[in-house]
C-alpha positions in Angstrom: 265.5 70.9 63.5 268.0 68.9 61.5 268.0 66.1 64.5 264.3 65.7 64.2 264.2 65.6 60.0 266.7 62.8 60.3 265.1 61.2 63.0 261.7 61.0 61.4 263.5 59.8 57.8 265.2 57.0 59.3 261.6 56.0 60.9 259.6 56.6 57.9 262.7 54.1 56.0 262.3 51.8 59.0 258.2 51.5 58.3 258.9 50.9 55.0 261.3 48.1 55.6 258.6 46.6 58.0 255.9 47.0 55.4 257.9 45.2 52.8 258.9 42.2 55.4 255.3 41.8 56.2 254.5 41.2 52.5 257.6 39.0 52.3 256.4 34.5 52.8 256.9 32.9 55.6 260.7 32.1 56.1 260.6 28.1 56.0 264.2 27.6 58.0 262.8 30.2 60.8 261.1 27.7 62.9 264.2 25.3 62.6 266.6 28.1 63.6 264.4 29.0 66.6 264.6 25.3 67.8 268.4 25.3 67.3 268.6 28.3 68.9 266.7 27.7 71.7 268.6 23.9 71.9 271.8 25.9 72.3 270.6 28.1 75.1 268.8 25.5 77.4 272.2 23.2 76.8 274.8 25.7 77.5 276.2 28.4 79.4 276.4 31.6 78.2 280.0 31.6 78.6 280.4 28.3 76.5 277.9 30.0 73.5 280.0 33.7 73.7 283.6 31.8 74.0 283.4 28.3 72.5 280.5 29.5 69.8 282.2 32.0 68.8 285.1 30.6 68.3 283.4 27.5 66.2 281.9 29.9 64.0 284.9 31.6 63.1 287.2 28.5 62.7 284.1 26.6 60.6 283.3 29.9 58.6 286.8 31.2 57.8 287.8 27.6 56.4 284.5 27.3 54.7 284.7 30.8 52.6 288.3 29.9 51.7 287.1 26.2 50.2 286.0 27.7 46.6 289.0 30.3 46.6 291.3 26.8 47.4 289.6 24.2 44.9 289.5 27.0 41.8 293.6 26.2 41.7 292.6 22.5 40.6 289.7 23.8 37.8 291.5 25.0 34.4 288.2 26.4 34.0 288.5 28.7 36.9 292.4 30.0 35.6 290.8 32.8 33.6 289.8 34.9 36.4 292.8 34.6 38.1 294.1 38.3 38.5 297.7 37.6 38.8 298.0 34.4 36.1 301.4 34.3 36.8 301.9 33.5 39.9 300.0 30.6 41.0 299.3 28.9 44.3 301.8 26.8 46.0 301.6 24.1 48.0 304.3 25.6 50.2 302.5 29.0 50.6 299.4 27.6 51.9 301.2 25.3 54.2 302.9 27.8 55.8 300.1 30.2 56.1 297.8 27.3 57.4 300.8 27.4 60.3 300.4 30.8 61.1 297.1 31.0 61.0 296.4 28.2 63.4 299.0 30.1 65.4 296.7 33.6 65.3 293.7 31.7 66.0 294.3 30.2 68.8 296.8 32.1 70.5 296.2 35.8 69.6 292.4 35.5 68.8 291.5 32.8 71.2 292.3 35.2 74.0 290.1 38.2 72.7 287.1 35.7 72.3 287.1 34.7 75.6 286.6 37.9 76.5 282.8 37.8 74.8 281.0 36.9 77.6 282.3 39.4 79.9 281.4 42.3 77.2 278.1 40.5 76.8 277.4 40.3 80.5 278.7 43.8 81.0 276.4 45.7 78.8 273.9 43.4 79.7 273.5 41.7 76.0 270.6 39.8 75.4 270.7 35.7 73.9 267.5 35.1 74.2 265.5 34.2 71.0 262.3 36.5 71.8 264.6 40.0 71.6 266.1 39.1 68.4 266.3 41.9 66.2 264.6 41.5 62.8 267.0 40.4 59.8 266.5 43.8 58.3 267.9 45.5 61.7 270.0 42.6 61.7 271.3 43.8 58.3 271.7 47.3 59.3 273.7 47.3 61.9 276.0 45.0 60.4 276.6 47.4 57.5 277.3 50.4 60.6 280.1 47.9 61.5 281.3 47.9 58.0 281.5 51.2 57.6 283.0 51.5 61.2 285.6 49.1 60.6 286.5 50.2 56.7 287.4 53.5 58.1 289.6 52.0 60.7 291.4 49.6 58.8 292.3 52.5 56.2 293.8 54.9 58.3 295.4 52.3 60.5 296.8 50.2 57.5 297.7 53.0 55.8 299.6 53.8 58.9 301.3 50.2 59.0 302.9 51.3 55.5 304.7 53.8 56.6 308.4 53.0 56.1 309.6 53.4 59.5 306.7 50.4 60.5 306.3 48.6 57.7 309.6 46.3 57.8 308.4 45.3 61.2 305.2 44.7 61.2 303.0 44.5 57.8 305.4 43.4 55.7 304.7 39.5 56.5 300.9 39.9 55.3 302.5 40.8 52.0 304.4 38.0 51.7 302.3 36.2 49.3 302.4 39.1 46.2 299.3 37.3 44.8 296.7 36.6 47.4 294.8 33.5 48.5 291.9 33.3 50.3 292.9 31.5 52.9 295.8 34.3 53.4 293.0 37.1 54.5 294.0 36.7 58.0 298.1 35.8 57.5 299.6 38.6 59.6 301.7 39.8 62.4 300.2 39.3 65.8 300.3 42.8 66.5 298.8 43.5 63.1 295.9 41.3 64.2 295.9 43.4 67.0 295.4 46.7 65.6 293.1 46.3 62.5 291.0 43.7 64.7 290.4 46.7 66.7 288.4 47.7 64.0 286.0 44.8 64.0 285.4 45.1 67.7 284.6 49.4 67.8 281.1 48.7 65.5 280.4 45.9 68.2 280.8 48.2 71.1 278.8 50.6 69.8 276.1 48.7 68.0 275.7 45.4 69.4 272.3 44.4 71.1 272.1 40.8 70.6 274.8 38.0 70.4 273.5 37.0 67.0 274.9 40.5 65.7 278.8 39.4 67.0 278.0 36.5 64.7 276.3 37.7 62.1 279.1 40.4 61.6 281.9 37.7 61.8 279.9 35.9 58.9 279.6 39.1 56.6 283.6 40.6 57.7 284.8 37.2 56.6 282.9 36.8 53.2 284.8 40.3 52.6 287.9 39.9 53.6 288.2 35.9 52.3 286.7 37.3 48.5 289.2 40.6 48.8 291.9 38.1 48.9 291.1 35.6 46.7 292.7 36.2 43.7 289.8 35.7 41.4 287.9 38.5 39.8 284.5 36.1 39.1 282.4 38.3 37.3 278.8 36.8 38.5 280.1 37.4 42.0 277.1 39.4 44.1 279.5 41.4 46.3 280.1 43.0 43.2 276.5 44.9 43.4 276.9 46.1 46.6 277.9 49.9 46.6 281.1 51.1 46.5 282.2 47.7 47.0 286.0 47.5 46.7 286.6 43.4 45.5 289.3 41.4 44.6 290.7 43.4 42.4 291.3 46.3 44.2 292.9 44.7 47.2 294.9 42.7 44.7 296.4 45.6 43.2 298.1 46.5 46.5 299.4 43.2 47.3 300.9 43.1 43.9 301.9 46.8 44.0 302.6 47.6 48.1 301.0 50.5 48.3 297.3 52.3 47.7 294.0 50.7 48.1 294.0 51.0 51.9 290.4 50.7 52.6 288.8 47.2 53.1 285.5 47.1 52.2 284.9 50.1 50.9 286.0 52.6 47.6 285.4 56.0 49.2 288.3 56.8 51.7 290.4 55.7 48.7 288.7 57.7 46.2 288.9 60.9 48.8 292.6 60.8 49.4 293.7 59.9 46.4 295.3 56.5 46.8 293.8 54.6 44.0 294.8 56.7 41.5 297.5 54.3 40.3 295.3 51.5 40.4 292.6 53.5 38.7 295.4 54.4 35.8 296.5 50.2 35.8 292.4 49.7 35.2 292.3 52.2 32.3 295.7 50.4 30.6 294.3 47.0 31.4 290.8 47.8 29.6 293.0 49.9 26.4 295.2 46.4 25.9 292.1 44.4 25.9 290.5 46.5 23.3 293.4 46.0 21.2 293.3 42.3 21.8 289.6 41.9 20.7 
């Protein structure tokens, strides 16, 4: 009875949604997409789009989200919302994690990607542009994955902080004690290893188009780039999303080592109890600034 209820909820939500998008205009950049699309699928194999794509979008997207994060350190403007004033960016940090990142990308991540195109041939995932799913189905199952990988990451990160694993294993993302952008994906290859597992399980479960493997890298990198960036900008929009954790959450751990687990997300923080101390640090900061005023 309960199956059925929820069943005809999430098709009553799904009419709605379809109502709404047929009152929406005309999307101008739809048809141009479609020709690109299209383009892409009449000049290349599906191998080359699963491996090489992929692996185009994440190198041109990953550098892309970490531009702003990289060109605030040159805007005195900008110095305000940076959470940890400080301790400010060096060119020597970046350097270095530009190194090991190149290194994860190609030889840790590289590997996994080419492996795309045998998932997507496997469980017989469709390119073609006629079975793409709707933006708002699109949407959806993007925000699955999220909630998919958020749980993952917190139990398995927490995990990483345990101090008989830490020393070997997280401790090098927390090199940097105030976060860059560009440091999101600075880890230990078997770190990459294990939270990636994250990002892949919403995939395997969800996925029934290529578009969704990249539409999900696009939105996991906007989140874990921002978490990292060291800026609290107030007119930010992740901000509005829901139980949205943001920079200033993840920050606290990096400059603390320990709480604030979770991703993405506020809840399996909230339900264990590991943001207390960050929730105390909030209350302090916010009783100083009054005092300041």
């Amino acid at each position: 009875m309960a199956t059925n209820e929820s069943i005809s909820i999430f098709s009553s939500a799904s009419l709605a949604v379809e109502y709404v998008d047929s009152l929406l205009p005309e999307n101008p950049l739809q048809e141009p997409f479609k020709n690109a699309w299209n383009y892409m699928l009449n000049n290349y194999t599906k191998f080359q789009i699963a491996t090489w794509g992929s692996l185009i979008v994440h190198e041109v997207l990953y550098f892309l989200f970490c531009l702003p994060g990289f060109l605030f350190q040159f805007i005195p403007y900008m110095k305000k919302y940076k959470i940890q004033k400080d301790k400010p960016e060096t060119w020597e940090n970046q350097w270095k994690c530009f190194k090991v990142l190149l290194f994860n990308h190609f030889c840790i991540q590289l590997p996994l990607i080419c492996g795309t195109y045998y998932f997507t041939e496997y469980f017989n995932i469709p390119y073609d542009w006629e079975t793409m799913p709707r933006w708002y189905m699109l949407l959806a199952r993007c925000l699955g994955c999220a909630v998919i990988e958020d749980t993952w990451h917190y139990f398995l990160h927490r995990l990483l902080h345990h101090k008989r694993i830490y020393k070997h294993i997280h401790k090098i993302h927390h090199e940097f004690q105030a976060p860059f952008g560009m440091e999101a994906e600075y880890a230990h290859p078997l770190e990459t290893l294990i939270l990636g597992t994250g990002f892949f399980i919403g995939i395997m479960l969800l996925c029934d188009h290529v578009i969704l493997l990249w539409a999900w890298v696009t939105i996991r990198l906007i989140e874990t780039v921002d978490v990292h960036s060291g800026y609290d900008i107030p007119l930010n929009p992740l901000n509005l999303i829901p139980f949205y954790a943001g920079s200033r959450h993840h920050d606290f751990h990096h400059m603390n080592f320990i709480g604030n687990y979770a991703s993405t997300f506020t809840w399996w923080d909230r339900l264990f109890g590991t943001d207390s101390q960050f929730i105390a640090y909030i209350e302090k900061t916010k009783k100083v600034e009054k005092k300041t005023e």
